[in-house]
C-alpha positions in Angstrom: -0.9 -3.0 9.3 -4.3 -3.5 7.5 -7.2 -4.8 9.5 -11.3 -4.8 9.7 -12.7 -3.4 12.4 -16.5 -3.9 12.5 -16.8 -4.9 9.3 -14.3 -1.8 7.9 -10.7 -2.1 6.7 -8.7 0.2 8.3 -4.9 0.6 8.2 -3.6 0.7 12.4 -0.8 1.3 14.2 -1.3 -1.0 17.0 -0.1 -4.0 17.5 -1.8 -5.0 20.5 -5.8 -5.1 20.8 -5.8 -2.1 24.2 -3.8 -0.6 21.9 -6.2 0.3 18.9 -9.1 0.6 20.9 -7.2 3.8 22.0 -6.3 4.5 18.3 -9.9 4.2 17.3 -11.2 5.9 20.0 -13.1 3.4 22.1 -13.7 3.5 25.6 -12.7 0.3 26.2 -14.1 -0.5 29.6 -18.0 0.1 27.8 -16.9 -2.6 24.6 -17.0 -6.6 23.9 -14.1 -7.2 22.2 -13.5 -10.5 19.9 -11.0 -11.1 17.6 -11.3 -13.5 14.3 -14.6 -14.4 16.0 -12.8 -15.3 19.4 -14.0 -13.4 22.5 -11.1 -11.7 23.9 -11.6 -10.3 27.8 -10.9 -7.1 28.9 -8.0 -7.9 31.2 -6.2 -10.2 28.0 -6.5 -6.8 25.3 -3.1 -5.7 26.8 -1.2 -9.1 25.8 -3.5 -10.1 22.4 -1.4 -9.2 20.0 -2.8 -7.9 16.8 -1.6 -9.4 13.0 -1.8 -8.4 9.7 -5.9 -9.2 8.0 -7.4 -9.5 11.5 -11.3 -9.2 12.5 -12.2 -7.5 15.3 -15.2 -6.9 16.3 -15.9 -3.9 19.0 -19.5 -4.3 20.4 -21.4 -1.6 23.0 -24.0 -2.4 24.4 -26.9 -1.0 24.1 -30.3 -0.2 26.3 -34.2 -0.7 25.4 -36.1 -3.3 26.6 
């Protein structure tokens, strides 16, 4: 399936959200997640269900002051 992650196409076998976090090598308790501009919580990436053309945006965050 062929999606954009931060702003990249990329071509994933996931098909849940938990599931290409792994794939792309996130640590995915330290992200934000949203997809197709939607927030999507940590304890929902299991059961969000990924389609064909998605957005998703993965977000650390960062320090400074």
């Amino acid at each position: 399936m062929q999606v954009d992650v931060n702003g990249q196409g990329v071509t994933v076998q996931a098909v849940t959200l938990a599931d290409l976090l792994t794939e792309q090598g996130f640590e995915a308790a330290a992200v934000a997640t949203a997809v197709n501009g939607q927030f999507v919580p940590r304890p929902s990436r299991a059961n969000h269900t990924l389609s064909d053309g998605d957005r998703i945006e993965v977000l650390s965050p960062m320090q400074g002051g």
